[in-house]
Backbone as a ProteinNet text record, in pm:
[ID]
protein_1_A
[PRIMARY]
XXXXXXXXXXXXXXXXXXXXXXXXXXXXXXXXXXXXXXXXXXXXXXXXXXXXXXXXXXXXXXXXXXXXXXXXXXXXXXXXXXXXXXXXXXXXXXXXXXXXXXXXXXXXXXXXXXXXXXXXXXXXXXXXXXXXXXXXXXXXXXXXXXXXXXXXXXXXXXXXXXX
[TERTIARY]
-9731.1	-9834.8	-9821.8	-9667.3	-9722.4	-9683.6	-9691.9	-9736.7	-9891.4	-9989.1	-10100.1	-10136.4	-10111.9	-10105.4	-10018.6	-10004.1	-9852.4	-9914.1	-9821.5	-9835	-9680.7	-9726.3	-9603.3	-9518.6	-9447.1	-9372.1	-9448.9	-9490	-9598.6	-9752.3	-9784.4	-9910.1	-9850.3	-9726.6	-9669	-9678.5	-9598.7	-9560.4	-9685	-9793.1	-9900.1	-9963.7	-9951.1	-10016.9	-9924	-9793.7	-9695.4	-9691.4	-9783.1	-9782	-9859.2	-9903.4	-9994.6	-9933.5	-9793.1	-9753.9	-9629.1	-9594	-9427.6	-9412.5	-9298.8	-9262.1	-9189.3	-9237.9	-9148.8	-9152.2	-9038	-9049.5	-9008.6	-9080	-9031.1	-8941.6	-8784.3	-8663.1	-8617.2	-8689.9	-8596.3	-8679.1	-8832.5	-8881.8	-8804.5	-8794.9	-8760.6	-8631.6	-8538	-8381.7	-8390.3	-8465.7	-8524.9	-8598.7	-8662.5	-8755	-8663.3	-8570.6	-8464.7	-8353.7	-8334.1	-8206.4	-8352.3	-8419.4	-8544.4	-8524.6	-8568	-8577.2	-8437.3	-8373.7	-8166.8	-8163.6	-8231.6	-8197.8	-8309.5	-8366.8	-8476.6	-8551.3	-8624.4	-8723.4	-8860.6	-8805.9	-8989.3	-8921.2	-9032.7	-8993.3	-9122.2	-9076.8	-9147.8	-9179.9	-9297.8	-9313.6	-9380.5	-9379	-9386.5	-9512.9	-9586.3	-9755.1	-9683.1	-9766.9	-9810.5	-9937.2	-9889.7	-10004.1	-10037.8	-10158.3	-10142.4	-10137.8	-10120.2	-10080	-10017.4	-9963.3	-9868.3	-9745.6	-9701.7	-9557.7	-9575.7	-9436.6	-9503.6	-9454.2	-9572.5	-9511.2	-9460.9	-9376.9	-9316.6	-9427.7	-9455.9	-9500.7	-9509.6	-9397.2	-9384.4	-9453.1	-9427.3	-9425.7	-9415.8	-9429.9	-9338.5	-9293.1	-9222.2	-9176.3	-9163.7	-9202.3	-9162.4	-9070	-8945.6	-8812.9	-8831.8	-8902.9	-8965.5	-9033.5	-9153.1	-9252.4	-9205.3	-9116.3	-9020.4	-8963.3	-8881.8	-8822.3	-8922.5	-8993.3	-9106.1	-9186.2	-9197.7	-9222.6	-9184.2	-9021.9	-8908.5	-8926.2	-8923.6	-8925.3	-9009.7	-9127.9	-9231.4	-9255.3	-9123.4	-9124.4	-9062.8	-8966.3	-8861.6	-8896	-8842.2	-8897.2	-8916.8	-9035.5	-9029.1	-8947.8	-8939.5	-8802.9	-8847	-8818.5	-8862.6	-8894.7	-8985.6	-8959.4	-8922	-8795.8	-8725	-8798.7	-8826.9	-8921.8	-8834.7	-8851.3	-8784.4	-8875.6	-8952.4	-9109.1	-9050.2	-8975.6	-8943.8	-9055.9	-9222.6	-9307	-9299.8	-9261.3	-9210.9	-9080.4	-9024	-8875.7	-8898.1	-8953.1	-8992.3	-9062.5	-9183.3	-9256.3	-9178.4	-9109.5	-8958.5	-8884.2	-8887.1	-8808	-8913	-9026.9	-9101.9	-9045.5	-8909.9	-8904.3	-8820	-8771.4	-8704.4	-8794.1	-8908	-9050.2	-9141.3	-9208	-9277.8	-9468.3	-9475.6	-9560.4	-9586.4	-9461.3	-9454.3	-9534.1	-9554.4	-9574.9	-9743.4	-9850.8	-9982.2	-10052.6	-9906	-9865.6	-9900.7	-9768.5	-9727.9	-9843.2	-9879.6	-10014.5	-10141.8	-10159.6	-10288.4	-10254.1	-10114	-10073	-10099.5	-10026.2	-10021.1	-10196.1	-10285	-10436.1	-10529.8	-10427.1	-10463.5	-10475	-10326.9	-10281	-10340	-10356.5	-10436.3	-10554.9	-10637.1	-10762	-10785	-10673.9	-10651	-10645.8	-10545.2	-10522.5	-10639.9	-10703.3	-10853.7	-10953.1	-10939	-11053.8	-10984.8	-10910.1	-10817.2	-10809.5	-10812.9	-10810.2	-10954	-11063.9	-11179.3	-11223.6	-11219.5	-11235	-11176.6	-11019.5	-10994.4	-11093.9	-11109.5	-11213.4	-11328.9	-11375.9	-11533.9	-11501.6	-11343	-11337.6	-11316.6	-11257.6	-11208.5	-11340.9	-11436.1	-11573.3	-11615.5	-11645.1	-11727.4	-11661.5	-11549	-11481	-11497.9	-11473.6	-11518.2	-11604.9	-11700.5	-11835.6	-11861.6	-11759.3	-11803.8	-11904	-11996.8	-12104.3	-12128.7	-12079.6	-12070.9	-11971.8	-11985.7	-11859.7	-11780.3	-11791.4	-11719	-11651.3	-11724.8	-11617.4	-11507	-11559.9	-11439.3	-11343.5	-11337.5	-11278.8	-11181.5	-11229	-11105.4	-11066	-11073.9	-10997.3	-10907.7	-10786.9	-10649.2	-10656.8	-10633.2	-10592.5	-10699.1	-10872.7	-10937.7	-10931.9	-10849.3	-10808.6	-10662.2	-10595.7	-10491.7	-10509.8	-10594.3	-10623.3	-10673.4	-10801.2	-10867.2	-10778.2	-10687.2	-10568.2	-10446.8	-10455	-10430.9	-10490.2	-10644.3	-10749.1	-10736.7	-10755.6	-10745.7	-10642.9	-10510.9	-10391.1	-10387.4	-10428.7	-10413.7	-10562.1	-10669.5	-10731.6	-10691.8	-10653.2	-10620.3	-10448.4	-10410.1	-10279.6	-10342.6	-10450.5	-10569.8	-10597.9	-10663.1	-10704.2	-10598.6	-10512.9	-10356.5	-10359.8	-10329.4	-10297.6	-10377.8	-10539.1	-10637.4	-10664.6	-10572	-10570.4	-10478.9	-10341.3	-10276.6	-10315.5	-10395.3	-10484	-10552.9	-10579.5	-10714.1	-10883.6	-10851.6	-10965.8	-11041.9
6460.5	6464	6347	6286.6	6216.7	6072.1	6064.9	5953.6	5961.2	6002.5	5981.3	5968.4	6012.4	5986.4	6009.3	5938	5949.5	6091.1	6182.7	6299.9	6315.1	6410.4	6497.8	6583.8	6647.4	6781.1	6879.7	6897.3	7047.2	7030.5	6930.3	6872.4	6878.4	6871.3	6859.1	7019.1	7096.5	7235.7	7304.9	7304.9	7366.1	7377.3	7184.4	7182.4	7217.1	7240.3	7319.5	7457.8	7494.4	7662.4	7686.1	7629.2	7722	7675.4	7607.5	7587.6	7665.6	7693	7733.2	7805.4	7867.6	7916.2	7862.4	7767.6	7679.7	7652.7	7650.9	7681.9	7551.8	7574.5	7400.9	7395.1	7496.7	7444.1	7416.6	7409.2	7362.9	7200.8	7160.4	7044.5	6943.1	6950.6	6865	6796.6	6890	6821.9	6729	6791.3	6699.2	6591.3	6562.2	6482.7	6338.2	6404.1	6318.4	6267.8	6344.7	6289	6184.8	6213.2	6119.2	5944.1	6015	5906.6	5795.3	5943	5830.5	5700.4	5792	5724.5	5624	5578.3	5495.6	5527.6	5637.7	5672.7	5720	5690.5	5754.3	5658.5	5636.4	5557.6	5648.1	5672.5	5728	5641.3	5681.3	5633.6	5721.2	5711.1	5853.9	5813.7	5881.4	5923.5	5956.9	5904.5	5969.2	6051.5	6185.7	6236.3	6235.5	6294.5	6296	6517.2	6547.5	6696	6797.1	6699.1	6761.5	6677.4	6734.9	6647.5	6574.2	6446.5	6342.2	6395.6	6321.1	6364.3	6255	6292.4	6171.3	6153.3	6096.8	6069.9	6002.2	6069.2	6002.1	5928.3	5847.8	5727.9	5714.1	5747.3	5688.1	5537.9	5525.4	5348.2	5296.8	5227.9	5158.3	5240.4	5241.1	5347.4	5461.5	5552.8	5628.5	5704.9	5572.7	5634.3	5582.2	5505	5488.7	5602	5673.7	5797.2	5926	5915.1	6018.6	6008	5870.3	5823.9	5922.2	5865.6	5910.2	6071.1	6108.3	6293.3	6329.2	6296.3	6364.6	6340.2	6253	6265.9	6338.1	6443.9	6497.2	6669.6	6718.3	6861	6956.3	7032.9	7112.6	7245.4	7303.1	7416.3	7542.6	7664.5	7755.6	7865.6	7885.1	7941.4	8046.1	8068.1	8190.8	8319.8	8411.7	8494.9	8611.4	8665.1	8759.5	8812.4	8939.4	9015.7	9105.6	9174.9	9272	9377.2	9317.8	9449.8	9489.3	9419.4	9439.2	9556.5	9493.2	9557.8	9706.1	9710.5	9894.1	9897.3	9880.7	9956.1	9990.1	9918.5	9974.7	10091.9	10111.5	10257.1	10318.5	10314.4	10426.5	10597	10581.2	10727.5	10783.6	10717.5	10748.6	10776.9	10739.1	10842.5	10819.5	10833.1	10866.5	10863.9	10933	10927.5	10790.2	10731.6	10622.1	10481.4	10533.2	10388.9	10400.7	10459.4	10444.3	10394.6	10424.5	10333.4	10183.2	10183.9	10016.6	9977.1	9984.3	9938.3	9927.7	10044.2	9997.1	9869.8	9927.7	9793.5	9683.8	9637.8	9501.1	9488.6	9547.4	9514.2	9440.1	9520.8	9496.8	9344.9	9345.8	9191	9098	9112.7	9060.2	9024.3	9086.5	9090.6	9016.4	8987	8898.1	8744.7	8775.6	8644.6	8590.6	8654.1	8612.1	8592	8624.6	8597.6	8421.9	8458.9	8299.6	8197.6	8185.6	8127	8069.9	8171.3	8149.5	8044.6	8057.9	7961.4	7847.4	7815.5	7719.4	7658.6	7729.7	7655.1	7563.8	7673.6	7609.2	7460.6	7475.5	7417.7	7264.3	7246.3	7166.9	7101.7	7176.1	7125.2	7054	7112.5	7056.2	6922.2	6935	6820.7	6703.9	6738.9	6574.5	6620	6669.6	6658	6689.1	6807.8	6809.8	6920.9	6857.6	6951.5	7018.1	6883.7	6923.7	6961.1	7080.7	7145.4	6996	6928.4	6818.9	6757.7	6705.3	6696.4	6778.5	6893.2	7054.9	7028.1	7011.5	6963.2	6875.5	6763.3	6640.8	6632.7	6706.2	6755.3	6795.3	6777.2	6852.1	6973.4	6911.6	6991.8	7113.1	7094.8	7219	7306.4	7233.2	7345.6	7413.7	7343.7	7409.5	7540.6	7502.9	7624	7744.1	7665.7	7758.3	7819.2	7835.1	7862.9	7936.6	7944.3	8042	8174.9	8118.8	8225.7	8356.1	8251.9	8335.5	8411.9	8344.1	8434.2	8559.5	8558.4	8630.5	8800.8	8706.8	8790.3	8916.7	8822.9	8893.6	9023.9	8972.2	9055	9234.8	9155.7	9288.7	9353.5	9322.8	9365.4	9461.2	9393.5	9464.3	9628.6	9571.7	9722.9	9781.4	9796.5	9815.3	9922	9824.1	9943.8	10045	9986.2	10105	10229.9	10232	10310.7	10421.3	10339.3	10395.8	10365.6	10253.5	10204.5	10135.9
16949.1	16849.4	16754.1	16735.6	16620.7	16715.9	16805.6	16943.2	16909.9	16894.9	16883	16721.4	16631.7	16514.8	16396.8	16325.7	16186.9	16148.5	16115.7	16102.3	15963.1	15872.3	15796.7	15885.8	15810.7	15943.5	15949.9	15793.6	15751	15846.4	15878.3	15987.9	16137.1	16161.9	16291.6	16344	16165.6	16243.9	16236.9	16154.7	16143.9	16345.6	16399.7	16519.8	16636.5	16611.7	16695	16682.2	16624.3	16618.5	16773.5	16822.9	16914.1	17036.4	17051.1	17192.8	17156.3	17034.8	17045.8	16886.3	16888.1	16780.1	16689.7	16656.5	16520.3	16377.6	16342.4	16190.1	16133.1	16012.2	15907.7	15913.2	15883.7	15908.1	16020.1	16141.1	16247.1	16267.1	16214.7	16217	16133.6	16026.1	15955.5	15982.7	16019.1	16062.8	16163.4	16279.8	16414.3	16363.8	16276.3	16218.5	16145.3	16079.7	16035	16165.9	16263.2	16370.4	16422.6	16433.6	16502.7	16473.8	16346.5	16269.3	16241.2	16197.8	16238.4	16356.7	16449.8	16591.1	16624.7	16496.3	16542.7	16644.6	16702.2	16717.9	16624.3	16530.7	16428.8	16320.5	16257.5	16082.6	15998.6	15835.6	15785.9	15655.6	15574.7	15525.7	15374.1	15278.9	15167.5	15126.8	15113.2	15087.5	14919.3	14839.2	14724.4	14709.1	14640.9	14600.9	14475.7	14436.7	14336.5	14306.6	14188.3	14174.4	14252.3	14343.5	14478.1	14479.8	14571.9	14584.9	14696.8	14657.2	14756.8	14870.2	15011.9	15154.1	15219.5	15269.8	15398.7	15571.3	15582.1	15714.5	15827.4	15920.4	16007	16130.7	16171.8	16304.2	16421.4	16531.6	16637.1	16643.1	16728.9	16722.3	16868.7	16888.8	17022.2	17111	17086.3	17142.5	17145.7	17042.1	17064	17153.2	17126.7	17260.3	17436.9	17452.7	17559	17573.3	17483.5	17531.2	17538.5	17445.8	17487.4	17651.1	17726.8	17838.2	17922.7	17934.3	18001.3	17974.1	17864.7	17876.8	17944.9	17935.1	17992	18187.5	18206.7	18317.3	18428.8	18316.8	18375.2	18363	18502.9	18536.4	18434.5	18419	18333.7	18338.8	18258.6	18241.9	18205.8	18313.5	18311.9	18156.9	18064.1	17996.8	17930	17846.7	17802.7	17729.8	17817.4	17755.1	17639.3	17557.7	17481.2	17402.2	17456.9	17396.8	17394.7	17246.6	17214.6	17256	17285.6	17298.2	17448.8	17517.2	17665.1	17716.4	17603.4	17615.3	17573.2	17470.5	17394.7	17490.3	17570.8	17653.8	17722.3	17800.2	17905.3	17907.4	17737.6	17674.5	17664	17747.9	17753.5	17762.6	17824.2	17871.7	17746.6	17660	17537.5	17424	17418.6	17345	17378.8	17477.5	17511.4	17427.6	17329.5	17230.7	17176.9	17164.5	17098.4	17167	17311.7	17438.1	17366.2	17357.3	17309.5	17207.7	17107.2	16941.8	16995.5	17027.9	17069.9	17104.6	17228.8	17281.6	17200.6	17083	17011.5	16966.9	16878.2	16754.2	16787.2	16972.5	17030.8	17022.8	17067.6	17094.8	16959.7	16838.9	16725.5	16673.9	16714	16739.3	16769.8	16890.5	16969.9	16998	16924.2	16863.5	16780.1	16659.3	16581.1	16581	16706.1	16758.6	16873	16902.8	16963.1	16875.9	16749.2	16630.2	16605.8	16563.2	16520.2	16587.8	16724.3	16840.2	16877.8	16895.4	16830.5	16738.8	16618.2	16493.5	16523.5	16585.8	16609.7	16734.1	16810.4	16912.4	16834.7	16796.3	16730.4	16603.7	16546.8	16475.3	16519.5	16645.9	16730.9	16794.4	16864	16884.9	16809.5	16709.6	16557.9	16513.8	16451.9	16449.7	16546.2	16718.3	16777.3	16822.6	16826.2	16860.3	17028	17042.7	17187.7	17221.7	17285.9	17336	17467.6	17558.5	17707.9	17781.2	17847.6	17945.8	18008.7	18021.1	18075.4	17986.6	17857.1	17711.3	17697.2	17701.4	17643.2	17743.4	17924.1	18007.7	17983	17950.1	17945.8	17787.4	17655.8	17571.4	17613	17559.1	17585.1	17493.7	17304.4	17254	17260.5	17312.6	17309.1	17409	17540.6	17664	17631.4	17534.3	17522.9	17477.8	17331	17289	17372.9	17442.1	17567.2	17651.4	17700.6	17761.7	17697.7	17558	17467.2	17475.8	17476.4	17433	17584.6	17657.1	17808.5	17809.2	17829.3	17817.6	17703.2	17604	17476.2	17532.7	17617.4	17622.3	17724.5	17864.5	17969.8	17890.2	17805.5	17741.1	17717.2	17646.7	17551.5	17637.9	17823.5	17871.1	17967.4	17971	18042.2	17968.2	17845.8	17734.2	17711.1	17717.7	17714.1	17881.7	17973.6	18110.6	18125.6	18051.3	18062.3	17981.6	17871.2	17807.2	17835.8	17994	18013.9	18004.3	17916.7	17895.7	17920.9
[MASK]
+++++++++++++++++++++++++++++++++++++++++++++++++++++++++++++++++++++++++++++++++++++++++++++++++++++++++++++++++++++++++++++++++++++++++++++++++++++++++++++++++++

């Protein structure tokens, strides 16, 4: 992300929310070894009635090693869905498995409203109108590919229901 444009961390982690679970304290340290290692240079934004921000760069070496990463096998990902795991203990309450399942739908619902807005917000912003635009967007298929997965989840818990 910030290979395509100088970005803060608080702008990095805001647009790393929707591929991964990351928090400002684990950006910023990475942000600084980055930068140690001459891969990113930053540079401090003044604001005004805010505090100032730093914003980082890629650099030449950088985007060489970013090259190189992106060429190397991707890695199976570590799943750990505590709502998976309690459904499992279904037979330890029983009552409790129909809970879970609204709550998750609830969720989920949520996160299809939100997912949503980001769509339309992403359109609007570059101006895409035609299914072939939305196509060769990344960041609006990513999202789209959010949305799907998040929906087909609803529809899972939604069958074990009954519904």
């Amino acid at each position: 992300m910030i290979a395509r444009e100088a970005s803060s961390g608080y702008d990095l982690a805001y647009r790393l929310k929707i591929m991964q679970n990351t928090h400002h304290s684990q950006i910023y340290p990475m942000l600084a070894k980055l930068e140690e290692n001459g891969y990113l240079l930053s540079t401090t934004q003044f604001q005004e009635r805010k505090p100032n921000k730093k914003v980082y760069a890629i650099t030449l070496n950088g985007l060489e090693l970013l090259r190189e990463w992106s060429k190397t096998p991707v890695k199976v990902p570590v799943s750990r869905d505590e709502f998976i795991i309690k459904l499992q203990l279904d037979w330890l309450n029983p009552s409790r498995t129909s809970e879970l399942l609204e709550e998750r739908i609830r969720y989920l619902e949520e996160q299809l409203r939100e997912t949503e807005k980001t769509l339309v917000t992403i359109q609007e912003t570059l101006g895409l109108t035609s299914t072939n635009e939305k196509k060769s967007n990344m960041p609006y298929q990513i999202y789209q590919r959010k949305y799907q997965l998040t929906l087909t989840e609803k529809n899972w818990c939604l069958n074990l229901l009954g519904k």
